[in-house]
C-alpha positions as CSV (number, residue, x, y, z in Angstrom):
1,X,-53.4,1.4,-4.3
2,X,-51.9,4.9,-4.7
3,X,-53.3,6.7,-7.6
4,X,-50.8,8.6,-9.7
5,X,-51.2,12.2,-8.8
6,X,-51.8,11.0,-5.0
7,X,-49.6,13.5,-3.2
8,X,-47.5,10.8,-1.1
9,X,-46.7,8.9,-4.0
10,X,-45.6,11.9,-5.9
11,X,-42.9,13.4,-3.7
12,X,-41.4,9.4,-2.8
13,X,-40.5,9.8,-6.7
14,X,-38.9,12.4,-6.2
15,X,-37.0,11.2,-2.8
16,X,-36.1,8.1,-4.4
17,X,-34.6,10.0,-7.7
18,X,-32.9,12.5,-5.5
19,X,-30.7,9.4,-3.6
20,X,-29.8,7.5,-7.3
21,X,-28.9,10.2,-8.6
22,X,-26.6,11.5,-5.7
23,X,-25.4,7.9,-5.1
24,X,-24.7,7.1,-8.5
25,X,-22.1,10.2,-8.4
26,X,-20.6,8.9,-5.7
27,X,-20.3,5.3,-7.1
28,X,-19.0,6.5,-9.9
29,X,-16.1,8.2,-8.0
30,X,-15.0,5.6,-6.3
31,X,-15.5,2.8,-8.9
32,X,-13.5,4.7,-11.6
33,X,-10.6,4.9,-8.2
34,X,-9.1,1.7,-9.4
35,X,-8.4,3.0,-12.8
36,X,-7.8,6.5,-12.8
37,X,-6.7,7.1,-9.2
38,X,-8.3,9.6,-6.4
39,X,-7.5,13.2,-7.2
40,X,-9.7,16.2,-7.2
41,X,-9.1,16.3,-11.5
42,X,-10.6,13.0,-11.4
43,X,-13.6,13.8,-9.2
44,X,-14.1,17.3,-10.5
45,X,-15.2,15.7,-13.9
46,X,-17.4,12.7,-12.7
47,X,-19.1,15.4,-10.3
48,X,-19.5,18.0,-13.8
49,X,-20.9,15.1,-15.5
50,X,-23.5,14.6,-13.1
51,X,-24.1,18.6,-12.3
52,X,-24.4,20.1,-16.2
53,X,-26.6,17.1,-17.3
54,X,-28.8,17.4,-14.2
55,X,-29.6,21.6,-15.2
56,X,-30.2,20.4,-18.5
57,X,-32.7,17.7,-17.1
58,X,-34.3,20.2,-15.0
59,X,-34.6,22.7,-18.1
60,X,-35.6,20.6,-20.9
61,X,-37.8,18.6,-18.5
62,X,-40.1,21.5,-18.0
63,X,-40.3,21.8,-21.3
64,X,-41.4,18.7,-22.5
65,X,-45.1,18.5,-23.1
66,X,-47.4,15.2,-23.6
67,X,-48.0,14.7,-27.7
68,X,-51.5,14.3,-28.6
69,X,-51.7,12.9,-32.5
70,X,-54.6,13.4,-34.3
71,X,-54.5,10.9,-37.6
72,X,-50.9,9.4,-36.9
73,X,-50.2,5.8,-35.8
74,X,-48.1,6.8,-33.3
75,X,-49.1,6.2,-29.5
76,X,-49.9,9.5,-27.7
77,X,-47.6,10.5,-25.5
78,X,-48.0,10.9,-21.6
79,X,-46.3,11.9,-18.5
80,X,-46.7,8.7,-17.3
81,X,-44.9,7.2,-20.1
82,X,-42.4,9.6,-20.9
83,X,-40.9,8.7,-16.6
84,X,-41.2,5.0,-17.0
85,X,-39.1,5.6,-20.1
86,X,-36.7,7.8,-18.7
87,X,-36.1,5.7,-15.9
88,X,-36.0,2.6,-17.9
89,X,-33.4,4.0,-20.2
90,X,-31.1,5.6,-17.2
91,X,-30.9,2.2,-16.0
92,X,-29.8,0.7,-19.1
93,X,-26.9,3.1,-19.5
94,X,-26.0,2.4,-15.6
95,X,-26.2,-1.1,-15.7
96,X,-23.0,-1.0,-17.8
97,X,-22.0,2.2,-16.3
98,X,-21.3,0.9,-12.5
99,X,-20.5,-3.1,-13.2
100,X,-17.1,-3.6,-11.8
101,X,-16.8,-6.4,-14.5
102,X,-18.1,-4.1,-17.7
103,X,-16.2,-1.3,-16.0
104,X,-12.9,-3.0,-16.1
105,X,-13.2,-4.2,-19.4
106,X,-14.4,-0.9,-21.0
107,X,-10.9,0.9,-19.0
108,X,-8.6,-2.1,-20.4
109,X,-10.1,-1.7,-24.0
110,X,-9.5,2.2,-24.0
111,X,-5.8,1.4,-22.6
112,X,-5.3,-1.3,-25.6
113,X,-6.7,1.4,-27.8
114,X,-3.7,4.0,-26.9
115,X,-6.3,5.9,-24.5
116,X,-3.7,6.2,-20.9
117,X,-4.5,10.1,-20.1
118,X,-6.3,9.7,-16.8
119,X,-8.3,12.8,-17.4
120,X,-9.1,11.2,-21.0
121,X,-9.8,8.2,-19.6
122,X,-12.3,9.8,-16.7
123,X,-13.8,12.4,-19.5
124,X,-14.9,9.6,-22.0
125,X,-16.5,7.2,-19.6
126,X,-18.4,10.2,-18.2
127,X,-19.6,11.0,-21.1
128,X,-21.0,7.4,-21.8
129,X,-22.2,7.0,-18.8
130,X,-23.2,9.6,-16.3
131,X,-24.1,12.2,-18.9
132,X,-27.2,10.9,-20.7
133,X,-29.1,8.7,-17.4
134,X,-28.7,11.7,-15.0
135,X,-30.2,13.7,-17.3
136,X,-33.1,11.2,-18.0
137,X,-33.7,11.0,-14.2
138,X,-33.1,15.1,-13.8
139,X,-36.3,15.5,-15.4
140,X,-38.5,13.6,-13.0
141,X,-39.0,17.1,-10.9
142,X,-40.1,19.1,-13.6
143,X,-42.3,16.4,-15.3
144,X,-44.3,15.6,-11.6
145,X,-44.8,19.1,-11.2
146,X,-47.7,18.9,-13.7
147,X,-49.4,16.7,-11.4
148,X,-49.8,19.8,-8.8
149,X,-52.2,22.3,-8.9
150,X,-50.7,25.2,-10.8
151,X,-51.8,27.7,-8.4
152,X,-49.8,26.8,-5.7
153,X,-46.8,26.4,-8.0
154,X,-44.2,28.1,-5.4
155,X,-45.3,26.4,-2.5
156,X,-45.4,22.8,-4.3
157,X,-41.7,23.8,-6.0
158,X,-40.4,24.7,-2.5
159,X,-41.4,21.3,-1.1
160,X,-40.2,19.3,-4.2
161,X,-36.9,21.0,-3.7
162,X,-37.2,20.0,-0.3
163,X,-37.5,16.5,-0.8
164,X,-35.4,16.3,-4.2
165,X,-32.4,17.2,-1.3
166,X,-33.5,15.2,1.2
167,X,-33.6,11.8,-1.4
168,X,-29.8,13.2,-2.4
169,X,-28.8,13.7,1.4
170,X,-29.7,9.8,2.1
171,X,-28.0,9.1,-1.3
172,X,-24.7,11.4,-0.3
173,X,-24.8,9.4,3.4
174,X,-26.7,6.4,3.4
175,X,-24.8,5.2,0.5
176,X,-21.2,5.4,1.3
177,X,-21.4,5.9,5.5
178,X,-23.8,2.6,5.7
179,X,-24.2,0.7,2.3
180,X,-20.9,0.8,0.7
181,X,-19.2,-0.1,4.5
182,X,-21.9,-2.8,5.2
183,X,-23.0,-4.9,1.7
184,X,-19.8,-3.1,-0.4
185,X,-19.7,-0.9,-3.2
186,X,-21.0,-3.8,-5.6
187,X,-24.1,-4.5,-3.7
188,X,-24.8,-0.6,-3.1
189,X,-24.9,-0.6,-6.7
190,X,-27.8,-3.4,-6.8
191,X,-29.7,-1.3,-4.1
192,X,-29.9,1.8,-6.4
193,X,-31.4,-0.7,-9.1
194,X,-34.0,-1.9,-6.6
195,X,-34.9,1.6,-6.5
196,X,-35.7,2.0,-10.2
197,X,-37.6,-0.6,-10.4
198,X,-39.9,1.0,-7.1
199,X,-40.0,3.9,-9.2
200,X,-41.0,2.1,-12.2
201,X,-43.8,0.0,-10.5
202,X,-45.6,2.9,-8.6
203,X,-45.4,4.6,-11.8
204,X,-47.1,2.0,-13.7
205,X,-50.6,1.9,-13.9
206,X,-50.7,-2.1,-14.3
207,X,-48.1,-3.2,-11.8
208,X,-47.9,-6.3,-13.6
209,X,-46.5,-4.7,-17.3
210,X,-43.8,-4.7,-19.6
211,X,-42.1,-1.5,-18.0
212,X,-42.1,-2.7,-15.2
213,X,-41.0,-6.3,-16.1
214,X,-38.2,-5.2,-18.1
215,X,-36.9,-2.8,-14.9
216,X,-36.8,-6.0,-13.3
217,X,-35.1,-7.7,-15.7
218,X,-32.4,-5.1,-15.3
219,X,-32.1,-5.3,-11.8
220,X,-31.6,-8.8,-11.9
221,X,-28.8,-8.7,-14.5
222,X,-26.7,-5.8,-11.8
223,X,-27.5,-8.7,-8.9
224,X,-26.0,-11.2,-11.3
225,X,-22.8,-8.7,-12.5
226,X,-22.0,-7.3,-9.5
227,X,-22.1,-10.3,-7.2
228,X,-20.0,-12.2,-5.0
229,X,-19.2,-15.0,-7.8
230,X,-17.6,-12.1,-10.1
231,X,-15.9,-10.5,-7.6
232,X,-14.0,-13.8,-6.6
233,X,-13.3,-14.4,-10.8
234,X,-11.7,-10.5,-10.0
235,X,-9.8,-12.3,-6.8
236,X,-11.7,-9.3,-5.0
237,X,-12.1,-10.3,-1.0
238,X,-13.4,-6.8,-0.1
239,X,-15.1,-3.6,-2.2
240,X,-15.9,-1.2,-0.2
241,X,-15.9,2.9,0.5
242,X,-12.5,3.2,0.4
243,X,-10.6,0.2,-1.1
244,X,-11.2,-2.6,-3.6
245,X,-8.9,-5.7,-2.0
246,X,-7.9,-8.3,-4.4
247,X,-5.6,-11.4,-3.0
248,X,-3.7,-13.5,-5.4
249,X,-2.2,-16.2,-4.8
250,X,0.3,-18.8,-6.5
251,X,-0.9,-22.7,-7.3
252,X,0.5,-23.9,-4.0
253,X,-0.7,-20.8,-2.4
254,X,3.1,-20.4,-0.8
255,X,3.2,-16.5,-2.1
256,X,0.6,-13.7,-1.4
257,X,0.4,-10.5,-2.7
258,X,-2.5,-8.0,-1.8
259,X,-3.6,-5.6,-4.6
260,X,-5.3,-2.0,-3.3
261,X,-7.1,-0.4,-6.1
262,X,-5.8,-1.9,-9.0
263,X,-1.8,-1.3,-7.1
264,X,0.0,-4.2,-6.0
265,X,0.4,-3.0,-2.3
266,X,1.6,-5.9,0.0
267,X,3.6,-9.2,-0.6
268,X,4.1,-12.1,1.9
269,X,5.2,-16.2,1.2
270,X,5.2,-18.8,3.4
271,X,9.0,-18.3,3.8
272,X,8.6,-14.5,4.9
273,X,9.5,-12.7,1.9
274,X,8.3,-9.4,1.0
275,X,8.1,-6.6,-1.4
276,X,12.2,-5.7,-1.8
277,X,11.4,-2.4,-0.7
278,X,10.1,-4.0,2.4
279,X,13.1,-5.9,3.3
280,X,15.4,-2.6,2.4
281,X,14.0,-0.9,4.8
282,X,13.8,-3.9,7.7
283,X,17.3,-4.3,6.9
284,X,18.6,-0.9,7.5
285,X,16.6,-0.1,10.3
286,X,14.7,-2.7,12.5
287,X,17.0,-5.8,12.2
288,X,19.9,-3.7,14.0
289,X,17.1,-3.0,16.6
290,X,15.1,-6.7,17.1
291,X,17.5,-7.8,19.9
292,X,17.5,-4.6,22.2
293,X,16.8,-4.3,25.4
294,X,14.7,-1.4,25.1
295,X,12.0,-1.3,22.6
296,X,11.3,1.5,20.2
297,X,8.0,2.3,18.8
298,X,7.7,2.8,15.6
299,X,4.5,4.1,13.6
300,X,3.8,2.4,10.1
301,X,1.3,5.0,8.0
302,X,-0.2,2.6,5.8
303,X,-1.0,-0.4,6.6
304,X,-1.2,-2.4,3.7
305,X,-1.1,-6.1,4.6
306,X,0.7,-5.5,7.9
307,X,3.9,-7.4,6.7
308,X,6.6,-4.7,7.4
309,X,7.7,-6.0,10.8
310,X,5.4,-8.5,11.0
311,X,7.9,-10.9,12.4
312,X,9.6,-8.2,14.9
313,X,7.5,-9.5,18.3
314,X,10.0,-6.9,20.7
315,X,9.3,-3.1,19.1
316,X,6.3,-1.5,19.9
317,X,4.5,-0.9,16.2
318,X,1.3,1.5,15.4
319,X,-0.3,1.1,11.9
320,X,-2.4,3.8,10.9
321,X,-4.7,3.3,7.1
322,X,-8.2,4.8,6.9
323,X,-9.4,1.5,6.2
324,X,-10.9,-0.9,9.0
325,X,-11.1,-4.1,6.8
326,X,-6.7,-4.8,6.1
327,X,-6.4,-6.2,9.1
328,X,-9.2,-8.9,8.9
329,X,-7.6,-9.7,5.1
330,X,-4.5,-9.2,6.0
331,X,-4.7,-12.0,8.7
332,X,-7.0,-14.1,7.0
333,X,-5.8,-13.8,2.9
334,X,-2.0,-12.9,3.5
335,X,-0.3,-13.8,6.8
336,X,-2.4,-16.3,7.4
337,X,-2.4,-15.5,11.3
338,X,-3.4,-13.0,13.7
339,X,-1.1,-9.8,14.5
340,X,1.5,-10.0,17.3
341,X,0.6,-8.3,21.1
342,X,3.1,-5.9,20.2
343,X,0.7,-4.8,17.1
344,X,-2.0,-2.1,17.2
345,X,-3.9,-0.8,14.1
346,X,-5.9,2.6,14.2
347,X,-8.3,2.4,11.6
348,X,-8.8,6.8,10.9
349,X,-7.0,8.8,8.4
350,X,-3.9,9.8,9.0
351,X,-3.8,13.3,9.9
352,X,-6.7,13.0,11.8
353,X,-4.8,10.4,14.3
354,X,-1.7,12.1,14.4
355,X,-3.4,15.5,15.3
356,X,-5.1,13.5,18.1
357,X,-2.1,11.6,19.2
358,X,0.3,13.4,21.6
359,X,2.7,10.6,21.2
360,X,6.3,10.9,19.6
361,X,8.4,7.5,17.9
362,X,11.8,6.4,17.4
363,X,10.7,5.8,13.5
364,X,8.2,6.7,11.4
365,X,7.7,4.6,8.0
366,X,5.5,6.6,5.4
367,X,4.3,3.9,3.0
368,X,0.8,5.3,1.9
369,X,1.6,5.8,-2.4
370,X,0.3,3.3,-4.4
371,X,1.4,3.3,-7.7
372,X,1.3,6.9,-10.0
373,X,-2.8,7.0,-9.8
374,X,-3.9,6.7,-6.2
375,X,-1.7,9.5,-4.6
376,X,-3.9,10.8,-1.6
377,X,-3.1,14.7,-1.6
378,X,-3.2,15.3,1.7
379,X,-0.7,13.0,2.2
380,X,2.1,14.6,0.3
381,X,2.5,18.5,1.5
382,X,5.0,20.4,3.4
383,X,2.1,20.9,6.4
384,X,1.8,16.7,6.2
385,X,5.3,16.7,6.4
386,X,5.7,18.8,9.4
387,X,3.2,16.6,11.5
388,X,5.4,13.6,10.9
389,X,8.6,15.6,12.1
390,X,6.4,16.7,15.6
391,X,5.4,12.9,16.2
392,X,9.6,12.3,15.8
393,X,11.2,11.6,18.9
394,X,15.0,13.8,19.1
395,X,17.3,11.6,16.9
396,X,14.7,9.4,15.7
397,X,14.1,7.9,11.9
398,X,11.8,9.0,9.6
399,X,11.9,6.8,6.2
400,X,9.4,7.5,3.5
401,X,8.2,4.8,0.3
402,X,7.1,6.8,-2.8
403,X,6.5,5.3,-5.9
404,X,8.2,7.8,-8.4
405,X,10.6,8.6,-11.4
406,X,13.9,6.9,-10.2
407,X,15.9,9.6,-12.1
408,X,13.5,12.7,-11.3
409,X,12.3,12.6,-14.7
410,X,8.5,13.4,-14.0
411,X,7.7,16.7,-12.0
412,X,5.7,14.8,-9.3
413,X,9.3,13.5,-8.7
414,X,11.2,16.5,-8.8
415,X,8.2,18.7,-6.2
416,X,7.9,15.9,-4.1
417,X,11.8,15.5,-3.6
418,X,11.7,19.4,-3.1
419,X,8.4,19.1,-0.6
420,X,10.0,16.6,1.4
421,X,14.2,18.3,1.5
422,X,11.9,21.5,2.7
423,X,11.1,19.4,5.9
424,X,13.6,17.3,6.2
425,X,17.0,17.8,4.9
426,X,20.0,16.0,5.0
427,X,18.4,12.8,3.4
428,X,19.4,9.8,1.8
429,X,17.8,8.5,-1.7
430,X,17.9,5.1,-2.5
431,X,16.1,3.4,-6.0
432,X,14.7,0.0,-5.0
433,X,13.9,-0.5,-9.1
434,X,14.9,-3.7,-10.4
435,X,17.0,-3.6,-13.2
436,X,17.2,0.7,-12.3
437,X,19.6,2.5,-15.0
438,X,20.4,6.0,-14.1
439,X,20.2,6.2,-18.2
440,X,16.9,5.6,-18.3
441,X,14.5,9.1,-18.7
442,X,11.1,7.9,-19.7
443,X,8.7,9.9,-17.8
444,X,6.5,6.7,-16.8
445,X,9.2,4.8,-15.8
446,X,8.0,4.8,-11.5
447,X,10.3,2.5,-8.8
448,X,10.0,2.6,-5.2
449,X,12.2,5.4,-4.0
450,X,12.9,5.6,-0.5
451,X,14.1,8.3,1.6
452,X,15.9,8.2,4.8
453,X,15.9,11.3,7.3
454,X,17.9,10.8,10.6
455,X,17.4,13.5,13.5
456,X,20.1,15.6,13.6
457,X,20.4,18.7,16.4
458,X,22.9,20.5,14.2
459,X,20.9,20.1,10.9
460,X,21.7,22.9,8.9
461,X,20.8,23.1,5.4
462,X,21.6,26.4,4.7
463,X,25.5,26.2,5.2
464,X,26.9,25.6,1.7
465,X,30.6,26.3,0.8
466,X,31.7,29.0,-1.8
467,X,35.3,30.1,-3.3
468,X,34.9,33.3,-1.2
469,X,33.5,31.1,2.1
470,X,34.8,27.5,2.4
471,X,35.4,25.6,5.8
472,X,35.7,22.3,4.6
473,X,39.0,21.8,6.9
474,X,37.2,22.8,9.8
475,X,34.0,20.9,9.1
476,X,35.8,17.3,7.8
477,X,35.2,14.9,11.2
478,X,38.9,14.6,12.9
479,X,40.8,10.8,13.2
480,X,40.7,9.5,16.9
């Protein structure tokens, strides 16, 4: 058995704090996904939380010395002790910190309590718990340092650097690349908890102790909250790097509806209904097309559940969503059958495949927004935009699903409207909301708003007519 100060044993501490701590950042980004959406505000404060506390660690850390009581009753105080502690109380705070099931009840409880600022939302449960365990575990370096001989202080510091970044590289990669693709984000979570207790155990000097019991106590308690039985009281099919999939269904299972982070992305029934967005769009522009001679292709960004078009078995479709896993849900949870020959997903992101694609389409549907939180960026600016119009074939149609303020009464709204004119003018807006009243100016009031753009060679949106310039006569379209 390893004795404490044994070399080997020393710096596999460190390794293995280096990954939990850089995995637990990254778990915490895309758990809190479902609940306050993707964007860089989000993710900038999860990855302060986890930086600041982490200095801190490192500072107070090597400051910390071992207590040595002379007449009190108090134990003394050891290096030894003061890790297992530190360790033992990080994992406390994560266990309720990266749950799915304590997570979604400590987000719903804020909501009930008034709390709907995402950046609130993001800031508080950051605070309760990222803060305190990564700066628990940030001390680890500074307190194994005092194992090392003092005199060699910058060459042990270098390699304990060294293998602090190497234990966050695997953590950064080995986390979300194989774990959180393979087993899911639930059982990635369990992983890092089988890790603590490691630590805990080579720690101990009695690998049979309370410390380390109690460690394993805690991992068994993330096994029992994050596993496949809760996920399925959640409806979740699928939790992985980039989605958590929920499937509902009704109590004769005749209507489907697929939910993508918390966003209600895909509906189908056994009579082929769909989201009404869905059919608007089929109805204006593939139903005139399903008996042609010639087929179009069409390219679907987003691929949800793979209903739009799913009964269309003539046009040539290409779905394109970052995620591999839709299509096995989709097929097994939703349609309940297999995608036509005439259906081809590309599981990549979406800029990616259309800057290694060379191949234009007759229509392009843009149906990649999910509700007002998970609104990929990249997805959503004039240079986006203008790859789309490339990939459009001359007179082709390019419709586009947002899900916005109906009456432009939010400024996401108003700059996308402005973003996408700047590309392609001359379009059509259409509010698929349910019960839509143009009166209607809350803010958070969000519909499916669709936009229809039909190639034009003589597009020309700066020609506008004046008192001093005006050639409506000439420009009005002439009876046959």
């Amino acid at each position: 058995m390893f004795k404490l100060n044994h070399v080997l044993l020393l710096f596999i501490v460190i390794v293995l704090e280096g990954y939990v701590v850089l995995s637990t950042e990254l778990l915490a980004i895309r758990q809190t996904i479902p609940f306050v959406g993707s964007g860089t505000d989000t993710m900038s404060i999860i990855i302060a939380a986890v930086l600041m506390p982490l200095a801190f660690g490192y500072y107070f850390g090597g400051r910390w010395r071992p207590t040595k009581p002379k007449k009190s009753k108090r134990k003394r105080s050891t290096l030894r002790k003061k890790l297992i502690f530190n360790i033992i109380a990080a994992s406390v705070i994560l266990l309720i910190g990266s749950s799915y099931a304590l997570i979604n009840t400590f987000f719903i409880k804020q909501i009930e309590f008034g709390v709907t600022d995402r950046l609130i939302l993001t800031t508080l449960y950051a605070l309760l718990f990222l803060v305190t365990p990564v700066y628990l575990l940030g001390q680890t370096i500074p307190l194994v340092s005092n194992y090392f001989n003092q005199e060699k202080l910058s060459k042990i510091t270098g390699r304990m650097l060294f293998f602090s970044t190497i234990g966050s590289f695997l953590g950064a990669v080995f986390s979300s690349v194989v774990l959180m693709a393979t087993i899911g984000v639930h059982y990635t979570v369990c992983v890092n908890f089988v890790l603590l207790t490691i630590l805990v155990f080579l720690l101990s000097k009695k690998k049979i102790s309370e410390a380390v019991l109690i460690s394993l106590a805690l991992t068994i308690s993330a096994f029992a909250l994050n596993s496949d039985y809760v996920m399925k009281k959640f409806h979740i099919v699928e939790n992985n790097q980039y989605n958590t999939i929920a499937v509902y269904e009704n109590a004769r299972g005749t209507v489907r509806q697929m939910s993508l982070n918390n966003n209600a992305s895909s509906k189908y029934t056994d009579y082929g209904r769909k989201h009404e967005y869905v059919e608007f769009v089929e109805r204006i522009v593939i139903d005139p097309i399903r008996g042609t001679d010639e087929p179009k292709d069409i390219l679907v960004i987003g691929a949800g559940a793979f209903t739009f078009g799913h009964e269309d078995a003539v046009n040539n479709y290409d779905y394109v969503d970052i995620d591999k896993t839709l299509r096995r849900v989709a097929e097994e949870y939703i349609l309940k059958e297999k995608l036509k020959n005439n259906k081809s997903f590309h599981a990549m992101p979406v800029r990616a495949w259309l800057t290694r694609t060379g191949k234009k389409y007759d229509f392009i549907f843009l149906d990649a927004f999910l509700g007002d939180l998970t609104i990929p960026e990249h997805l959503v600016t004039q240079e986006f935009f203008g790859q789309i119009r490339k990939h459009l074939k001359e007179g082709g149609i390019v419709v586009a699903n947002f899900s916005a303020s109906p009456n432009m009464a939010s400024r996401f709204s108003r700059h996308i409207d402005n973003t996408f004119r700047s590309v392609f003018p001359h379009v059509s807006r259409h509010v698929t909301l349910e019960n839509y009243s143009p009166w209607n100016r809350e803010e958070h009031k969000i519909g499916n708003v669709i936009y229809i753009y039909s190639d034009h060679k003589e597009a020309d949106p700066d020609e506008i007519y004046t008192d001093d310039k005006n050639r409506v006569f000439y420009d009005k379209p002439r009876r046959k």
